[in-house]
C-alpha positions in Angstrom: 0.0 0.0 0.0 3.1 2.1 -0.2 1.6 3.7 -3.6 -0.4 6.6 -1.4 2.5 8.2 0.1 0.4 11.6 0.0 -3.2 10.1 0.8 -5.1 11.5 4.0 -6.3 8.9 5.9 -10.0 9.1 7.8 -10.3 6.9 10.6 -14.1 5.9 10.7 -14.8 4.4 14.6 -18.0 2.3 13.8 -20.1 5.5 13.7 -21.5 7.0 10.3 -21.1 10.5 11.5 -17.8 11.7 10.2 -19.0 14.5 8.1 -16.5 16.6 10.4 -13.1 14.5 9.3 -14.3 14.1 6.1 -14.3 17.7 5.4 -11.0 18.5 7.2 -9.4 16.0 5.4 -10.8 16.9 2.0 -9.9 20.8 2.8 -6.1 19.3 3.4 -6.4 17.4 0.1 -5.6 20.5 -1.9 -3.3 19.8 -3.9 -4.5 16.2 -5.2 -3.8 13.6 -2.2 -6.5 11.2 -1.7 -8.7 11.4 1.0 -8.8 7.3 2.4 -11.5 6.3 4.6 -10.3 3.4 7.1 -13.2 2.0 8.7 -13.3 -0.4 11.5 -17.6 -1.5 11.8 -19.9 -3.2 10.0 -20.4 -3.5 6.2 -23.0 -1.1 6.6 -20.8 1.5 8.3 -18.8 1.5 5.7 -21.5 1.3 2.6 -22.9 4.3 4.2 -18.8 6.4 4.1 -18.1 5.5 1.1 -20.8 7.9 0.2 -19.9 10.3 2.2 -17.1 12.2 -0.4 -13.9 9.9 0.1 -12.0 8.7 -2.6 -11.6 5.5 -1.5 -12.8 3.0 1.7 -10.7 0.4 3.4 -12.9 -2.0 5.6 -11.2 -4.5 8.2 -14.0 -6.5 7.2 -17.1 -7.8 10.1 -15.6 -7.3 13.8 -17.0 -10.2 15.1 -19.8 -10.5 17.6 -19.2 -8.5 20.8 -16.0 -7.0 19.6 -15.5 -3.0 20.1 -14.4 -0.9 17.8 -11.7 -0.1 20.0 -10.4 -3.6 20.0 -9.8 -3.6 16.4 -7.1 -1.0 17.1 -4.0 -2.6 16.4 -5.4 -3.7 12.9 -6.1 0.0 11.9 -2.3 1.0 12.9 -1.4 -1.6 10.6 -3.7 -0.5 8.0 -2.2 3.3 8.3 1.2 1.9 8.7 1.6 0.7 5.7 -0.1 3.7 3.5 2.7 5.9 4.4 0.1 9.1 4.7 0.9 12.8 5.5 -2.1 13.3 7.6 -4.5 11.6 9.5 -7.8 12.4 11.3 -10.2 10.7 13.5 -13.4 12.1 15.4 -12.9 13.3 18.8 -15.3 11.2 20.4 -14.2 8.1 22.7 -13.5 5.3 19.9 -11.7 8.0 17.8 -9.4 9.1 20.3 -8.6 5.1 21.0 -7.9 4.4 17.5 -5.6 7.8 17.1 -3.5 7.0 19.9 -3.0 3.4 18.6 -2.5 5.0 14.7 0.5 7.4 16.6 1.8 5.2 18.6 2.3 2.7 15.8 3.6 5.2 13.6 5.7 7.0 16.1 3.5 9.6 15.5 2.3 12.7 17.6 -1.6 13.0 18.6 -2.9 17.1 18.1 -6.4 16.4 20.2 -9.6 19.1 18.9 -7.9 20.6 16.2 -9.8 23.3 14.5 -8.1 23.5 11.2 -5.8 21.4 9.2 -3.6 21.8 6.0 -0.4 20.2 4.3 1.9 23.2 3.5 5.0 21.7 1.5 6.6 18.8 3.5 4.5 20.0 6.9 1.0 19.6 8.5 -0.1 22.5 9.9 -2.8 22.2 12.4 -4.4 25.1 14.5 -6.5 24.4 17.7 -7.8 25.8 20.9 -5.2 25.9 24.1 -5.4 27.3 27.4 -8.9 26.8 27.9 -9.9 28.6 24.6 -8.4 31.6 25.5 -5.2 31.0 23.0 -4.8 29.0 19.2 -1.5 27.6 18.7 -0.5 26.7 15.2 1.7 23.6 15.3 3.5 22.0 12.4 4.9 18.4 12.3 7.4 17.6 9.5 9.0 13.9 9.1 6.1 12.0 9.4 2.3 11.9 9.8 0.2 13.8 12.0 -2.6 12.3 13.7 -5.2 15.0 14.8 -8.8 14.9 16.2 -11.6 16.9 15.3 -15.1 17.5 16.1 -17.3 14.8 14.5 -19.9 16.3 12.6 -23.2 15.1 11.5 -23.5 12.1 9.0 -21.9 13.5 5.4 -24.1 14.7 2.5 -24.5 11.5 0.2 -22.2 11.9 -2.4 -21.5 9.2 -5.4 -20.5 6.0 -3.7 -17.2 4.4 -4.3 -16.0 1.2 -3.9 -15.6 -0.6 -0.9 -12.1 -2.2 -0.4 -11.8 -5.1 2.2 -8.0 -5.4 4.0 -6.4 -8.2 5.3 -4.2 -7.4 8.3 -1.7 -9.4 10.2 -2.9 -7.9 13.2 -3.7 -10.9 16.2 -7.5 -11.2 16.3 -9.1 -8.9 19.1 -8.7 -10.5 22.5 -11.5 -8.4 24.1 -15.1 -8.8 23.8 -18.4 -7.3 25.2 -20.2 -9.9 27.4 -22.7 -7.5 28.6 -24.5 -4.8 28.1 -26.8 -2.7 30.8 -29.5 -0.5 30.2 -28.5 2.9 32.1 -32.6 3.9 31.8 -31.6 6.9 30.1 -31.2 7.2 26.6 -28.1 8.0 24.7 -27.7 10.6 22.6 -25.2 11.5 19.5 -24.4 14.8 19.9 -21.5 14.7 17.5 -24.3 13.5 14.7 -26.8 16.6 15.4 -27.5 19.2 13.2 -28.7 21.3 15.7 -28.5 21.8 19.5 -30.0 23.5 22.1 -27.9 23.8 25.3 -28.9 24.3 28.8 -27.0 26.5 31.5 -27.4 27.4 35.1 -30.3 29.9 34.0 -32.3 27.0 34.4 -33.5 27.0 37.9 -35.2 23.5 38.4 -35.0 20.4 37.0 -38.4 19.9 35.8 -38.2 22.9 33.6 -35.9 21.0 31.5 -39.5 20.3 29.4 -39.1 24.2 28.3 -35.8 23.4 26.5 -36.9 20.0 25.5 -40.0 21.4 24.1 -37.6 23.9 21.8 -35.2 21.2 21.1 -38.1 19.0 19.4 -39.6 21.9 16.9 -36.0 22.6 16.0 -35.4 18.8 15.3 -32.3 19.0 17.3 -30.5 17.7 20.3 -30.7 18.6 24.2 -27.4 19.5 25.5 -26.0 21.2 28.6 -23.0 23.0 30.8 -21.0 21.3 32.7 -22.5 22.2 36.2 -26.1 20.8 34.7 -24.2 17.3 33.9 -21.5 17.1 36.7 -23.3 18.7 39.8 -26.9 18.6 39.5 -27.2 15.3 37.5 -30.0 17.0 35.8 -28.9 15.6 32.4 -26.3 12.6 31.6 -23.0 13.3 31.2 -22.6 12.1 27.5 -25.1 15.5 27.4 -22.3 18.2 28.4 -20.9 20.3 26.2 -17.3 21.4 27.1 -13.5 21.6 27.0 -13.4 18.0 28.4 -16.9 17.5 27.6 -18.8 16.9 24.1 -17.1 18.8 20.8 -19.9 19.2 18.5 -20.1 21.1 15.0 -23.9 21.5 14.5 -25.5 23.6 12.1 -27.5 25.9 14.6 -26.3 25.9 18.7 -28.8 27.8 20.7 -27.2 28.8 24.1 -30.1 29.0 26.7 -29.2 30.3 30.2 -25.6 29.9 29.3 -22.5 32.5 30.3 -20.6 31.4 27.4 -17.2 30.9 29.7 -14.7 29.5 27.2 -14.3 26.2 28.9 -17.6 25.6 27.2 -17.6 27.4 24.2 -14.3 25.5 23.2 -16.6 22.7 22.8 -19.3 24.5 20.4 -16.0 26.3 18.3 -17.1 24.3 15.1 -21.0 25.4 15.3 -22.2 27.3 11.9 -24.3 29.1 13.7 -24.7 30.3 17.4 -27.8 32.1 18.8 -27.4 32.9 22.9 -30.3 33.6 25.2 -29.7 35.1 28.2 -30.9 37.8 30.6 -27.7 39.2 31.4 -26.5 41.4 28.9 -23.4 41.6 29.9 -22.6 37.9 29.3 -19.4 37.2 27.6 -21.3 34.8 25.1 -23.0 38.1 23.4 -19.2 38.7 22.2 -18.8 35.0 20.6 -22.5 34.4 18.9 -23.9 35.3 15.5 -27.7 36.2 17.1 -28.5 37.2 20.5 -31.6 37.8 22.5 -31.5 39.8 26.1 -34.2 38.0 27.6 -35.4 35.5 29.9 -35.3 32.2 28.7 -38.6 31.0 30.4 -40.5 33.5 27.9 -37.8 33.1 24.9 -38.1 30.0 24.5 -41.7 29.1 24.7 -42.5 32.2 22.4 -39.5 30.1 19.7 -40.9 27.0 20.1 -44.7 28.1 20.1 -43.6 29.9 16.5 -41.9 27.2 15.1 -45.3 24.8 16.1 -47.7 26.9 14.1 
């Protein structure tokens, strides 16, 4: 596989929603490498990214029942190993960041975690991200060698003209770890990463049962219910795979609608790839009125029942 010295590699962790990698990878494809999706998950995982605007798909074939994605690890490192590639880029979520670390560590490579944008400038990878809290971006180049970087997942990719799917034969020792069992938690998960829009929840909300105000919004909006930290981490009003944050969630929706939130940076880091951000909030003297497109001085128990109540009729 030593052909695709310049191809950027996609790492593609069982989940469909990659539309985040595959644009940063297809933005550092500029002048003619080929953007390489290398999926570990079903067939139908990777059916589904080969139409998402890759040039070509690499599958490690069916994992086998009760085998994670993360298992199948040492199999991708092979896989990216032997393409040789300038750059590659995984989803910041928990599977991507497992098979990143065992891409770079294979590859003697270095790991550049929520990276904001990437490009190939001569023999370097550039990458610019978010340090110190948010307060900072550092540009960081790595030369003699790939970079492996992380980025907010996305939604699932526009369907574009499918290519082929490519099954790969690795050496790697078959997985040695397998899910025996699986427990409800009684709360249902949620793919942030995958939403196209969210609606988050701060400490302007002053009981938990008037979480059905934002929920309310959330469903005419078709979107996702997400929070602050203090919401997930100290009240338990919402599950933790619900908080948006610095070592939280990293989303990139279309539409984030900040509701009761101050808009400190340890949580806007986590929205820094939204398209669009529209903040609610009765102080109008809260930083987030400095970082959104659209804001609204107002208290959210009459803002967001008027939204909602709009977007019903």
């Amino acid at each position: 596989m030593n052909e695709s010295t310049q191809d950027v590699l996609v790492l593609v962790d069982g989940d469909v929603a990659v539309a985040g990698p595959v644009a940063v990878a297809r933005a550092a494809a500029s002048h003619g490498e080929a953007v390489v999706a290398v999926v570990a998950g079903t067939r139908a995982v990777a059916d589904a990214v080969a139409a998402s605007g890759v040039d070509r798909v690499l599958w490690l074939g069916e994992p086998g029942d009760g085998v994670p994605v993360e298992a199948q690890a040492a199999a991708v490192a092979e896989v990216v190993a032997g393409a040789a590639p300038r750059l590659v880029v995984a989803a910041t979520r928990d599977a991507g960041r497992a098979l990143a670390g065992a891409v770079a560590a294979r590859c003697g490579a270095p790991v550049l975690t929520g990276a904001t944008e990437v490009g190939i400038a001569g023999d370097a990878v550039e990458v610019r991200r978010d340090v110190h809290g948010g307060i900072a971006v550092r540009t960081e180049r790595v030369t003699g060698g790939p970079a492996v970087v992380t980025v907010a997942p996305g939604g699932v990719a526009a369907p574009a003209s499918a290519v082929p799917v490519e099954e790969v034969v690795t050496t790697a020792p078959a997985a040695a770890v397998r899910v025996r069992e699986e427990r409800a938690s009684g709360r249902a998960a949620v793919d942030l990463g995958g939403a196209r829009v969210v609606v988050g929840i701060g400490r302007g909300l002053k009981a938990r049962e008037d979480l059905a105000v934002v929920e309310r919004l959330a469903a005419a909006l078709g979107g996702e219910v997400a929070c602050s930290r203090p919401l997930a981490e100290g009240h338990d009003w919402l599950t933790k795979d619900r908080y948006i944050g610095i070592s939280g969630q990293h989303v990139a929706p279309d539409l984030y609608v900040a509701a009761g939130i101050s808009g400190q940076v340890q949580h806007m880091v986590g929205v820094a790839g939204a398209k669009v951000v529209v903040a609610i909030n009765s102080d109008a003297d809260a930083p987030i009125f400095a970082q959104c497109d659209h804001g609204v001085v107002g208290d959210l128990y009459a803002v967001l029942p008027a939204l909602a109540a709009a977007l019903e009729a």
